[in-house]
N, C-alpha and C positions, 0 to 999 in steps of 0.2 A: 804343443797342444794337439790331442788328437781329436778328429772327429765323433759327433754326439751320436753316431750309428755304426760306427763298425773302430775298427781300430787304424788307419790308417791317416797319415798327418794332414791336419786341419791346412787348408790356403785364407778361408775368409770366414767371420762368423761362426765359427767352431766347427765349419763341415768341410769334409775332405770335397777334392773336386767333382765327384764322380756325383755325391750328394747336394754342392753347390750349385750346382749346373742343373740338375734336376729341381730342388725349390725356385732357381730362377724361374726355369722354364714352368711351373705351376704358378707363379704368381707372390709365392706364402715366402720372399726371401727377406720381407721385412718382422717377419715372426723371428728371425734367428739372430740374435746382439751380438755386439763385437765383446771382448773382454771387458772392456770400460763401460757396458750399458750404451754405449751408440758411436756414432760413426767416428769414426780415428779422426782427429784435428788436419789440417793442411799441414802443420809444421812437424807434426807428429810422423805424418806418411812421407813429409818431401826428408828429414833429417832419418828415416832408415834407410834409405837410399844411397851411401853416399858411403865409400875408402878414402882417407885420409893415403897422399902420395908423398914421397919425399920432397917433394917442393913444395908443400905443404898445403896442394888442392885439395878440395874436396871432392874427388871425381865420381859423378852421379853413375849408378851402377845399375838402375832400372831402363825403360826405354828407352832410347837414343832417335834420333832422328837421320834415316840415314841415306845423308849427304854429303855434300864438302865440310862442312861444318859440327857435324856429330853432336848439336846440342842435345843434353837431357831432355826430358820431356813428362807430364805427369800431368792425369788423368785429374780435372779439375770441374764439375760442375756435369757441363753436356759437351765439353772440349778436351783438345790438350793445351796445356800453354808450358812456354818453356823455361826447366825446372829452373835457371839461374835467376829468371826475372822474377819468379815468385819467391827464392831464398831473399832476392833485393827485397823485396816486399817486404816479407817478415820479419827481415831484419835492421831495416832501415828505412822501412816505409813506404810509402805511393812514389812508383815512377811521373815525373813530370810529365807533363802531355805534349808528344812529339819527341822526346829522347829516348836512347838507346841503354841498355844496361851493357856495360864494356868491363872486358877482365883486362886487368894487367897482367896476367900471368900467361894474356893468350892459349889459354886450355878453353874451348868450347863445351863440355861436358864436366867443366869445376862448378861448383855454387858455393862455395867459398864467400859470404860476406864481406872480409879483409880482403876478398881479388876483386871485388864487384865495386864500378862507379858507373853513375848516367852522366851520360855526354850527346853531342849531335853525331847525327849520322858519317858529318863531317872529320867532324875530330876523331870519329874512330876508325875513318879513311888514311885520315895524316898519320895516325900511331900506326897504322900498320905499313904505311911507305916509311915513316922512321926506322920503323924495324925491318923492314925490307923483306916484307911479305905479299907484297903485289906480284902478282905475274907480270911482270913488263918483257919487253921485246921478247925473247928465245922463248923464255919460260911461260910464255901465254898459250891458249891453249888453242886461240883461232889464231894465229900469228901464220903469216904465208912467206913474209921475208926474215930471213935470218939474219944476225949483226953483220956476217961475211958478206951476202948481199947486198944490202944497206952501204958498204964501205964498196961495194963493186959499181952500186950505180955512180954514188955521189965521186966516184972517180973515175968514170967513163965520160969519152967522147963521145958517145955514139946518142944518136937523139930520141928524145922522149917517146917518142913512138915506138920508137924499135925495142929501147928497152922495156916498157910499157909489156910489151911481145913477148920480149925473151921470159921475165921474170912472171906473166900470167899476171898483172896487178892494174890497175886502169893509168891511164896515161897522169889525170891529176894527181893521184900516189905518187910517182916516179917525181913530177912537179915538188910535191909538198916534202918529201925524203931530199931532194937536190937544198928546197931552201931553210932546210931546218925545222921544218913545223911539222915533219912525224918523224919520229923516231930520235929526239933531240936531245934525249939524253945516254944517247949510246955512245958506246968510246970509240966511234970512229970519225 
């Protein structure tokens, strides 16, 4: 589609951006209709959005959110909300109040319907220590003792204070690492 003033590709409303940008900024951007006579649907703008992947995500391919997480994201009202929990939405209805909308396929930026379930906060804690995607010990990201460490205290003679010292960690640490209550699931 091109623009209703010059010849260059339309982004919104039929006007290229140089033109969109300018009726914004005069006020007249509700003079100019979309193709369909008004505003594109929610399901209409979140379903252009999106590549089909060989694992058969749907991976949202407009704004992302960028953090550890990379969820989609799409311009909804006076907000953003993030584009998986509105695919839920559309396609299976009102999230329950207080749950989470969880992919199985662990793609953050899928809206895939058939990946999307609500569950608790909790349950999508457990699925992802199932799948062994916590940062635990090494792999954390404030972690000050390493597994080697861990296996140097809890086989040392030498007393909690000193080690406390050597390792830079407070004495209760050194305590809680000796009886098993941090670090309790390490293979040493």
């Amino acid at each position: 589609m091109k623009c209703h003033y010059c010849e260059k590709n339309a982004i919104g409303r039929g006007l290229c951006r140089r033109h969109y940008v300018q009726a914004s900024r005069d006020g007249n951007l509700q003079d100019y209709q979309t193709e369909n006579g008004g505003a594109h649907t929610i399901e209409r703008r979140l379903l252009a959005k999106y590549q089909v992947t060989e694992t058969g995500c749907w991976e949202w391919t407009g704004h992302r959110r960028k953090n550890k997480f990379d969820y989609g994201m799409i311009w909804i009202g006076d907000r953003f909300r993030r584009a998986h929990r509105v695919s839920y939405e559309i396609h299976k209805g009102p999230i329950p109040e207080g749950l989470d909308v969880l992919h199985s396929c662990d793609n953050p930026p899928c809206i895939n319907p058939d990946h999307l379930s609500v569950g608790t906060r909790g349950e999508n804690c457990q699925d992802a220590g199932n799948k062994n995607r916590l940062p635990l010990n090494d792999r954390h990201h404030n972690t000050k003792l390493s597994t080697q460490d861990v296996a140097t205290i809890r086989s040392s003679h030498q007393t909690q204070k000193l080690l406390s010292q050597q390792f830079k960690v407070t004495q209760g640490t050194i305590s809680r690492i000796i009886a098993r209550k941090r670090r309790a699931k390490s293979d040493v």
